[in-house]
Backbone atoms as SQL, in Angstrom:
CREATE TABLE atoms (id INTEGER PRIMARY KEY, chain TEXT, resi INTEGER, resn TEXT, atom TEXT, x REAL, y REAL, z REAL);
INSERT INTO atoms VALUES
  (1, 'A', 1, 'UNK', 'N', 3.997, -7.911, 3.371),
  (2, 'A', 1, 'UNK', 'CA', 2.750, -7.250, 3.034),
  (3, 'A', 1, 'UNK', 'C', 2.994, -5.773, 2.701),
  (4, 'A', 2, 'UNK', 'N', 3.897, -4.890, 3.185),
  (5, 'A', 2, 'UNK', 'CA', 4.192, -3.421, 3.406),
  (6, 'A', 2, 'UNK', 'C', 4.868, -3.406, 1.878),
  (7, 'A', 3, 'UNK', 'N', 5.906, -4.356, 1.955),
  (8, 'A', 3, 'UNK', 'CA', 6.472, -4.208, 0.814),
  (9, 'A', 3, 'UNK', 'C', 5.557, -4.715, -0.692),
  (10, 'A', 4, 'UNK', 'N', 4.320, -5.214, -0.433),
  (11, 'A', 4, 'UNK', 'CA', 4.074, -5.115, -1.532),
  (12, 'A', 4, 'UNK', 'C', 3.282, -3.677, -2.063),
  (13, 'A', 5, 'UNK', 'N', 2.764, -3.577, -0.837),
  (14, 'A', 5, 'UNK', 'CA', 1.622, -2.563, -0.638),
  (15, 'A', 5, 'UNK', 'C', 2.736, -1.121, -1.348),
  (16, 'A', 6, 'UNK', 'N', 3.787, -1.405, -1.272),
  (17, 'A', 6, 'UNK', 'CA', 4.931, -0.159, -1.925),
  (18, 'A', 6, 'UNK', 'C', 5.322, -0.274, -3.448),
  (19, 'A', 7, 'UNK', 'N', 5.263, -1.701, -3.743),
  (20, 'A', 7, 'UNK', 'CA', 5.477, -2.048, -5.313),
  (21, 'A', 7, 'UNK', 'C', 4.056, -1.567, -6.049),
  (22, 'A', 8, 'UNK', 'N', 2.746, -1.500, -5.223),
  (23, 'A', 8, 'UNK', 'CA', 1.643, -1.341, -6.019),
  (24, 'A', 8, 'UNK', 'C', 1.605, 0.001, -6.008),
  (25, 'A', 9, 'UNK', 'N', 2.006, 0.706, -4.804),
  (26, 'A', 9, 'UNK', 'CA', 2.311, 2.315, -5.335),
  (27, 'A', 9, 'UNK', 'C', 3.499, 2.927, -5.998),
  (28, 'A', 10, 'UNK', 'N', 4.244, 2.186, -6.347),
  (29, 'A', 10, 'UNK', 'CA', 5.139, 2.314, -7.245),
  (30, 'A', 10, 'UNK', 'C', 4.585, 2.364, -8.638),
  (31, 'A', 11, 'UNK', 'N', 4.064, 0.876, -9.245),
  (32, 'A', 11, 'UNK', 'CA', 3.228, 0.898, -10.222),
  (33, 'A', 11, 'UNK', 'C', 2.506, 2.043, -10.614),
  (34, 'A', 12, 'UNK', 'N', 1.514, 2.289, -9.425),
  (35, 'A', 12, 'UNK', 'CA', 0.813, 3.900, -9.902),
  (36, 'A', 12, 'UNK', 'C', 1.489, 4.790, -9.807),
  (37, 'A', 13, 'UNK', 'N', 2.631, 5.201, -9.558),
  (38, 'A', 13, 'UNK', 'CA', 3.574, 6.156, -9.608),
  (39, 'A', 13, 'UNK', 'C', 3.834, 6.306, -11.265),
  (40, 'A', 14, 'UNK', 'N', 4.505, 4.862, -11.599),
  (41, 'A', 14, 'UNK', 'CA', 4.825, 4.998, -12.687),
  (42, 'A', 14, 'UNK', 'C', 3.163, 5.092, -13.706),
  (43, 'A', 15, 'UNK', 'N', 2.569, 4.584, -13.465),
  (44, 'A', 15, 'UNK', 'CA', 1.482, 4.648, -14.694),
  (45, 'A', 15, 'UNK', 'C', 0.984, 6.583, -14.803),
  (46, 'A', 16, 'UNK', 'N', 1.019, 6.895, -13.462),
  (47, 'A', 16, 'UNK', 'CA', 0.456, 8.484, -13.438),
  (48, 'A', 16, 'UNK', 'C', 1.361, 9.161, -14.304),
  (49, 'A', 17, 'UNK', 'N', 2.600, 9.205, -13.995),
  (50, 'A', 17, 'UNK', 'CA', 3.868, 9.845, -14.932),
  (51, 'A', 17, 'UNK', 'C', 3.733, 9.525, -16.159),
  (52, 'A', 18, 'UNK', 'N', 3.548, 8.015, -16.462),
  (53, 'A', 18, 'UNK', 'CA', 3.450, 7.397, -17.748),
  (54, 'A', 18, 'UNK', 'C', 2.067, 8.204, -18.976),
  (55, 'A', 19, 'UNK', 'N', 0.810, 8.422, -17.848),
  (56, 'A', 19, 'UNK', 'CA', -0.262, 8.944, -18.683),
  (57, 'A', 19, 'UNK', 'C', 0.317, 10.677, -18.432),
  (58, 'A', 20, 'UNK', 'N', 1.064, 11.587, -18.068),
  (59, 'A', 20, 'UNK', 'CA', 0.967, 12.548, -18.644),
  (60, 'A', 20, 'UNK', 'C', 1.986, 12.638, -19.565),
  (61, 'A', 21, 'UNK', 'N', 2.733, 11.863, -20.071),
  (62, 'A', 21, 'UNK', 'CA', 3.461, 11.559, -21.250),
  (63, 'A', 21, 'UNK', 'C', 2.818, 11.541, -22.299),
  (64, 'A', 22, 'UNK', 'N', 1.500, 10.950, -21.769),
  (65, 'A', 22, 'UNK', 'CA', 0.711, 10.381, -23.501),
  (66, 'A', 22, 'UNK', 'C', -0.464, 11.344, -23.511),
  (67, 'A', 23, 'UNK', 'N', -0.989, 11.860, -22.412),
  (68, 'A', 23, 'UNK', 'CA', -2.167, 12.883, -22.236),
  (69, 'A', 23, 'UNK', 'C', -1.826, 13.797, -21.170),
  (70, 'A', 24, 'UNK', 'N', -0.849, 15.380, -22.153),
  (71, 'A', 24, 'UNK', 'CA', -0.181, 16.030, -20.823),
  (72, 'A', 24, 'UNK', 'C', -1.004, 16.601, -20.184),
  (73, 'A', 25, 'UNK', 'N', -0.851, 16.943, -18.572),
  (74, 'A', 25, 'UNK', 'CA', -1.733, 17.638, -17.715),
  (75, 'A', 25, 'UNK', 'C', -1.349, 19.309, -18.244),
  (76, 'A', 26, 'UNK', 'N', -2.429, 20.149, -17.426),
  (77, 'A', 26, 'UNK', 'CA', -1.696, 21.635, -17.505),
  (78, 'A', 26, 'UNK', 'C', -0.350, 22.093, -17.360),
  (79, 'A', 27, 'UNK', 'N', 0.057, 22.765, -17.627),
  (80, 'A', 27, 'UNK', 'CA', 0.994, 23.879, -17.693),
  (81, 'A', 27, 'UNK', 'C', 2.242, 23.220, -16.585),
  (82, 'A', 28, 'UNK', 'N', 1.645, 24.114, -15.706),
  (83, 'A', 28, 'UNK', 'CA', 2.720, 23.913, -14.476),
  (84, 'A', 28, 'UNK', 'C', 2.840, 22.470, -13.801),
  (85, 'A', 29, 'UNK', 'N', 1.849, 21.600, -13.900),
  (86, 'A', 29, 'UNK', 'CA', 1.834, 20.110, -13.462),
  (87, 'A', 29, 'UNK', 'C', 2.126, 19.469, -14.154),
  (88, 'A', 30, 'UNK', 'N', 2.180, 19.814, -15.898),
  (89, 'A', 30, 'UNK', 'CA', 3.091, 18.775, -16.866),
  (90, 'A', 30, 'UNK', 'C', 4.345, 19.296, -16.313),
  (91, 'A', 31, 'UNK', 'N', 4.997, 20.223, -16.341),
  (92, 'A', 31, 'UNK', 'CA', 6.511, 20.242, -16.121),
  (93, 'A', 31, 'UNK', 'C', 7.190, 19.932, -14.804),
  (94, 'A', 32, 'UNK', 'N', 6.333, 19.836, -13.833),
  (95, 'A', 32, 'UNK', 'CA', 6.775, 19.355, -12.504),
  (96, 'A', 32, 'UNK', 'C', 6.957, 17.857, -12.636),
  (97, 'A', 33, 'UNK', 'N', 5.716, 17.057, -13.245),
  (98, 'A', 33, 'UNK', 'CA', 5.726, 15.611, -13.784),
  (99, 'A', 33, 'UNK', 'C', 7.018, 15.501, -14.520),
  (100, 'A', 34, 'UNK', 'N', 7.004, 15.692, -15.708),
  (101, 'A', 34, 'UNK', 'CA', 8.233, 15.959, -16.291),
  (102, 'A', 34, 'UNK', 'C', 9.876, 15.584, -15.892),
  (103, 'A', 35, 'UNK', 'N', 9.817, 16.985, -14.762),
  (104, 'A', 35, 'UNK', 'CA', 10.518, 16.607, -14.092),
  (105, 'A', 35, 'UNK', 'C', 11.339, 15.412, -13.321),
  (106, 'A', 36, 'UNK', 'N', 9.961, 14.807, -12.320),
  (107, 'A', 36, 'UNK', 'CA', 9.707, 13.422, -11.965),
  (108, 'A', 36, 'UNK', 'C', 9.816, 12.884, -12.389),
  (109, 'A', 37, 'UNK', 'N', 9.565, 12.186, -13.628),
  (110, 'A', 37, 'UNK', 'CA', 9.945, 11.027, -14.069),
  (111, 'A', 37, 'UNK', 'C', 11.401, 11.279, -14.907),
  (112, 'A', 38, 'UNK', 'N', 11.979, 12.282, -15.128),
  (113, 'A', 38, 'UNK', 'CA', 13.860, 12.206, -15.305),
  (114, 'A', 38, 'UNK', 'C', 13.983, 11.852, -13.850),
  (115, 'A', 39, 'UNK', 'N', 13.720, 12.340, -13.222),
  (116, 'A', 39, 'UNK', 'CA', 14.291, 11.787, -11.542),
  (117, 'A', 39, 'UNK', 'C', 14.131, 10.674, -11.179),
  (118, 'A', 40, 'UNK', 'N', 13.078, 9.737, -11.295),
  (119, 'A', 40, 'UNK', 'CA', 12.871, 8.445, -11.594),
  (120, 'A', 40, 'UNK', 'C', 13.290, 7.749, -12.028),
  (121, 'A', 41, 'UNK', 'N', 13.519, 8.433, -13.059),
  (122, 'A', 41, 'UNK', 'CA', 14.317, 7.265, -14.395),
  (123, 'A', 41, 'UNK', 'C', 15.940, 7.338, -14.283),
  (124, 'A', 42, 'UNK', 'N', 16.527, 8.270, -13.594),
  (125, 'A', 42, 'UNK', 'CA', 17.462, 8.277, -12.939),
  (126, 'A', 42, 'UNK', 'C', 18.168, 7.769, -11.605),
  (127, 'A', 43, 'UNK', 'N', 16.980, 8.245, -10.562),
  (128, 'A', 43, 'UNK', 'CA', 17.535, 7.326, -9.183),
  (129, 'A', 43, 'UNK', 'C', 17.534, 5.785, -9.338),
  (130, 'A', 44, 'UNK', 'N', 16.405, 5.476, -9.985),
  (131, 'A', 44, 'UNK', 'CA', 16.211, 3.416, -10.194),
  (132, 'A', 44, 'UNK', 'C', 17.418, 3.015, -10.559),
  (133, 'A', 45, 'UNK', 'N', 17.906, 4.079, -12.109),
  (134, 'A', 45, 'UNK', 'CA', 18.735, 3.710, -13.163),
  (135, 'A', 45, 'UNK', 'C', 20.237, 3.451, -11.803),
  (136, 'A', 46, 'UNK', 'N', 19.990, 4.233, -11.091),
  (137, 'A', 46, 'UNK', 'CA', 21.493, 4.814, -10.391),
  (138, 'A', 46, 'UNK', 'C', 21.358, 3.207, -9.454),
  (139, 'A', 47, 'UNK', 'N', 20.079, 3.295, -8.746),
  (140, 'A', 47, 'UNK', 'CA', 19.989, 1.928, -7.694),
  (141, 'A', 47, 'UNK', 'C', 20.342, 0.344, -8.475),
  (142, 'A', 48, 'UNK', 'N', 19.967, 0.232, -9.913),
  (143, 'A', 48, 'UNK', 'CA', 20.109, -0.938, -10.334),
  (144, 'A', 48, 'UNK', 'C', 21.594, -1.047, -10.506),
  (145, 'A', 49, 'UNK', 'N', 22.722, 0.300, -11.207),
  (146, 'A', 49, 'UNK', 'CA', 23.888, 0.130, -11.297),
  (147, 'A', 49, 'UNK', 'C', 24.865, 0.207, -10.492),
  (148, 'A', 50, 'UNK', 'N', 24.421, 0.999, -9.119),
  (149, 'A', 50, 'UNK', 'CA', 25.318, 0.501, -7.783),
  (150, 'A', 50, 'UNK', 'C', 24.990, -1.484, -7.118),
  (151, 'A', 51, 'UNK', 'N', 23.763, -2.006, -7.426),
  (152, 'A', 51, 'UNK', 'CA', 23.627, -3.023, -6.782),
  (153, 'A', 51, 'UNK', 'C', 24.765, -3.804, -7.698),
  (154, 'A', 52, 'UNK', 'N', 24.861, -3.570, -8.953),
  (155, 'A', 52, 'UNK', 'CA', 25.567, -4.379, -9.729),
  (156, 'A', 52, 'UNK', 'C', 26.526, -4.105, -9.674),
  (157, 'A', 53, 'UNK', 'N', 27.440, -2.572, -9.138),
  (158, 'A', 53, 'UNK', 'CA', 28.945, -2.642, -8.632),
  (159, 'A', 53, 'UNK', 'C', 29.446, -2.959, -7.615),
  (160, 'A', 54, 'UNK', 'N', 28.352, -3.244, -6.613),
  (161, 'A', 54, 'UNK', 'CA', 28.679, -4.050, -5.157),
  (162, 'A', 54, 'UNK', 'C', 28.755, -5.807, -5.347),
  (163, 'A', 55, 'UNK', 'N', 28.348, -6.087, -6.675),
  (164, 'A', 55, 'UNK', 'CA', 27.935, -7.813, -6.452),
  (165, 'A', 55, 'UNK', 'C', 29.228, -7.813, -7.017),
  (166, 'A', 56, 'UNK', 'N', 30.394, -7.240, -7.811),
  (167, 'A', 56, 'UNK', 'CA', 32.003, -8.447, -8.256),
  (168, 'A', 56, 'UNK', 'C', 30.962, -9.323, -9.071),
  (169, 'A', 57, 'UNK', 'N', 32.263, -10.215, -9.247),
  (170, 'A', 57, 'UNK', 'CA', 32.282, -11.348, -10.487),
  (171, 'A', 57, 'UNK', 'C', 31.995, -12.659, -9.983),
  (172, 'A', 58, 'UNK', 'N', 31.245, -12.755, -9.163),
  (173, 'A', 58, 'UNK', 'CA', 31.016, -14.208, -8.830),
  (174, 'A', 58, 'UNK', 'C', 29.582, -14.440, -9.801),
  (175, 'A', 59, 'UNK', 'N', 29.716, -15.648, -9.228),
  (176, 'A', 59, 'UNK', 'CA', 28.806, -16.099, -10.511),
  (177, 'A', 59, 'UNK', 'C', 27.148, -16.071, -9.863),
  (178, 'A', 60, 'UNK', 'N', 26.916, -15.642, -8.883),
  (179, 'A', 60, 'UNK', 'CA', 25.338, -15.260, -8.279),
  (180, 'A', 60, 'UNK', 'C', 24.910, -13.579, -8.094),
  (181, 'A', 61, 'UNK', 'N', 25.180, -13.116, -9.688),
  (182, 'A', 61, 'UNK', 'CA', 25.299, -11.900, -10.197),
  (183, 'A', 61, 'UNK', 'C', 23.824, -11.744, -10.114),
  (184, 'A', 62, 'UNK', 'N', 23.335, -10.297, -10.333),
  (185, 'A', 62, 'UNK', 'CA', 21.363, -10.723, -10.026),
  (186, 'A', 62, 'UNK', 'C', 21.298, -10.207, -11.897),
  (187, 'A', 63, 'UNK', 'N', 20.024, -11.019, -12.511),
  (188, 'A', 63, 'UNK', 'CA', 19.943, -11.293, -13.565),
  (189, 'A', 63, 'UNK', 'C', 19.395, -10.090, -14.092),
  (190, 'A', 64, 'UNK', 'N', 18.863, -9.750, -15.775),
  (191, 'A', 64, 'UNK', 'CA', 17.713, -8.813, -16.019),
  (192, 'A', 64, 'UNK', 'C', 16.371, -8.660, -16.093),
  (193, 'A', 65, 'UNK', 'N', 16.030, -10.002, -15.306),
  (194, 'A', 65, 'UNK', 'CA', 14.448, -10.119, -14.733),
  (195, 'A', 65, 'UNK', 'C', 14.571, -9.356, -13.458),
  (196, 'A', 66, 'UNK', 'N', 15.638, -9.236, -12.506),
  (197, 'A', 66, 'UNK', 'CA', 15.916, -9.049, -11.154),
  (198, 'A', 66, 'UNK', 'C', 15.680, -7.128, -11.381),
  (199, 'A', 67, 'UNK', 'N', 17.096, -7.134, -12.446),
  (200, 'A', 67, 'UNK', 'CA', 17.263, -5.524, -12.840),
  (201, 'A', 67, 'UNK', 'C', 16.230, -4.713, -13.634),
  (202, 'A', 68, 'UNK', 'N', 15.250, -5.263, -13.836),
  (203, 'A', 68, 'UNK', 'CA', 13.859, -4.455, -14.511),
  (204, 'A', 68, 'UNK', 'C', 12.845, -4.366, -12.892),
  (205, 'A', 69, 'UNK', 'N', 12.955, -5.532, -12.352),
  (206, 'A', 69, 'UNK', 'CA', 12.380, -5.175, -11.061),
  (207, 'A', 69, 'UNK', 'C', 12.444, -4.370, -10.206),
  (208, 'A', 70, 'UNK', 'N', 14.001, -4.201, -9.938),
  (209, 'A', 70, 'UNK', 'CA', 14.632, -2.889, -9.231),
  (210, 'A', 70, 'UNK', 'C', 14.476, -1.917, -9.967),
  (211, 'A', 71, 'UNK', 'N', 14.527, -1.976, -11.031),
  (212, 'A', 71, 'UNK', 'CA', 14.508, -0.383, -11.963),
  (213, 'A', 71, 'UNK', 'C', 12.847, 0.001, -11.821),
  (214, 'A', 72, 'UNK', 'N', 11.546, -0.847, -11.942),
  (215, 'A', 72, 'UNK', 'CA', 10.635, -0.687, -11.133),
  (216, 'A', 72, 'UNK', 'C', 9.381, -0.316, -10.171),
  (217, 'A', 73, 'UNK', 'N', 10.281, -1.418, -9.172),
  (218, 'A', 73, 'UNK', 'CA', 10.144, -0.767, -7.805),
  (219, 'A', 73, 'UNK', 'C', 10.951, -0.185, -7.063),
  (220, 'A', 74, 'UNK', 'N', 12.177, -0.251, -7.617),
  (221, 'A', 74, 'UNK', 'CA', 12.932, 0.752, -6.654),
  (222, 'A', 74, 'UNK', 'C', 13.433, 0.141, -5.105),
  (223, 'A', 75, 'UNK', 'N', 13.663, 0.801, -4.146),
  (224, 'A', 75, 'UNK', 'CA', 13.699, 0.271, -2.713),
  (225, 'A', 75, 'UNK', 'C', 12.990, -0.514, -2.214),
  (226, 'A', 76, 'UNK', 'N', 11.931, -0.966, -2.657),
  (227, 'A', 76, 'UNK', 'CA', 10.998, -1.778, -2.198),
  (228, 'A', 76, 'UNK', 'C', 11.206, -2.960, -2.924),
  (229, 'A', 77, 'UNK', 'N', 11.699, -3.022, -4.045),
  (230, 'A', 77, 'UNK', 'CA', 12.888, -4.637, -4.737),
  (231, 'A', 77, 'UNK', 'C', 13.614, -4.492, -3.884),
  (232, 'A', 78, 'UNK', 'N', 14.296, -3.639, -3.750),
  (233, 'A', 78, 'UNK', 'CA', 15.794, -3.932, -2.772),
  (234, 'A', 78, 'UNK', 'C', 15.530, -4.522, -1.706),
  (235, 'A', 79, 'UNK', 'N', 14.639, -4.024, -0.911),
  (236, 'A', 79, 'UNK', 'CA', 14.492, -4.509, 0.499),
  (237, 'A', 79, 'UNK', 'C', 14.173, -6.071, 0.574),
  (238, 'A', 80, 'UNK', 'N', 13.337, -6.691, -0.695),
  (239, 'A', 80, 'UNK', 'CA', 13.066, -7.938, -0.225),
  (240, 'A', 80, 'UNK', 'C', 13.669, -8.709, -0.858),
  (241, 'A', 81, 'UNK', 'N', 14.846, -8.296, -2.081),
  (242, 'A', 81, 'UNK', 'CA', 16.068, -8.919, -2.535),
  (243, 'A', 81, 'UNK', 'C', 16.567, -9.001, -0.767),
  (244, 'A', 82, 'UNK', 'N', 17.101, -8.202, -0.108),
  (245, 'A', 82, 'UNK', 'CA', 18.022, -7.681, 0.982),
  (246, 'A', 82, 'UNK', 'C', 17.141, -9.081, 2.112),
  (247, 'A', 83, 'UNK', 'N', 16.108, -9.406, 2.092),
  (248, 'A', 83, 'UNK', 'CA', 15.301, -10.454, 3.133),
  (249, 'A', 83, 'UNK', 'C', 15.894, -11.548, 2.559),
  (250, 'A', 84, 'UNK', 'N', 16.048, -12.048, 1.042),
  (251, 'A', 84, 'UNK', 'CA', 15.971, -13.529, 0.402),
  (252, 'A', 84, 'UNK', 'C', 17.671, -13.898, 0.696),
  (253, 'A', 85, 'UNK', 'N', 18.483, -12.974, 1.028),
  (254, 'A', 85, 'UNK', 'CA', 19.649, -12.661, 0.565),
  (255, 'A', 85, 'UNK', 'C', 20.423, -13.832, 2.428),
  (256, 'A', 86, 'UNK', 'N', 21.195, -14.689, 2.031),
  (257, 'A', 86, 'UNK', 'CA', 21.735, -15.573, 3.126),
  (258, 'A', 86, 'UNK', 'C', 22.448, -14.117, 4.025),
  (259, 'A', 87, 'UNK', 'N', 22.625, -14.654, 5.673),
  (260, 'A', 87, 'UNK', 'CA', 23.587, -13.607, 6.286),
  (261, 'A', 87, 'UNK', 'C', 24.629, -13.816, 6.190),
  (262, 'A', 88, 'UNK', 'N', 25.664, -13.019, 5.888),
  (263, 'A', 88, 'UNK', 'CA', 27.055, -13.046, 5.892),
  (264, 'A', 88, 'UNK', 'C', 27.614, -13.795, 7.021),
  (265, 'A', 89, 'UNK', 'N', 28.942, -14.287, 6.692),
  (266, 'A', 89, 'UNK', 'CA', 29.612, -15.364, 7.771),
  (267, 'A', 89, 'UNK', 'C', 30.219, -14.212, 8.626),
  (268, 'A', 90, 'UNK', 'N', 30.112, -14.830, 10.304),
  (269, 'A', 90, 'UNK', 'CA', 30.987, -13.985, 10.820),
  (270, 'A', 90, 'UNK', 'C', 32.068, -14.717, 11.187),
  (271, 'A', 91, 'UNK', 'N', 32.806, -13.301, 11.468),
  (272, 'A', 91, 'UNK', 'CA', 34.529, -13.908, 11.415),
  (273, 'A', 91, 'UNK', 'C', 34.697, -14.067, 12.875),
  (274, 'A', 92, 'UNK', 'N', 35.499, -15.159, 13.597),
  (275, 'A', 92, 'UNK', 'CA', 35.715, -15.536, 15.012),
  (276, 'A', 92, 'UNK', 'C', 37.488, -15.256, 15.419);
């Protein structure tokens, strides 16, 4: 439930950034926005391409339906990729 309740403020994250792109706010709050969304479009970018240098070459690689999701929502994909995800074997 938390985690969705984070993808839907994600969404408005991105749509707010998205509308002062197309209808800029004032002065000093377009360039702070601005800002934000290079930072955005950077940390996701950074989270989708570390998940994909931790997965190797096996063949249950996560797809580009998976990697538009994470790019996103961000941590809040991750986390419930990170729930669906089997536990590792332990070693005896």
């Amino acid at each position: 439930m938390l985690i969705n309740i984070g993808r839907l403020l994600m969404l408005c994250i991105w749509g707010f950034l998205a509308f002062n792109l197309i209808h800029p706010f004032p002065k000093p709050i377009k360039y702070f926005l601005d800002v934000a969304i290079v930072f955005m479009f950077f940390m996701h970018g950074l989270q989708v391409m570390l998940l994909k240098a931790t997965q190797g070459k096996e063949k249950d690689t996560i797809g580009p339906w998976l990697q538009t999701r994470i790019f996103l929502f961000g941590v809040f994909e991750l986390m419930a990729w990170q729930k669906k995800q089997p536990p590792l074997p332990t070693k005896k």
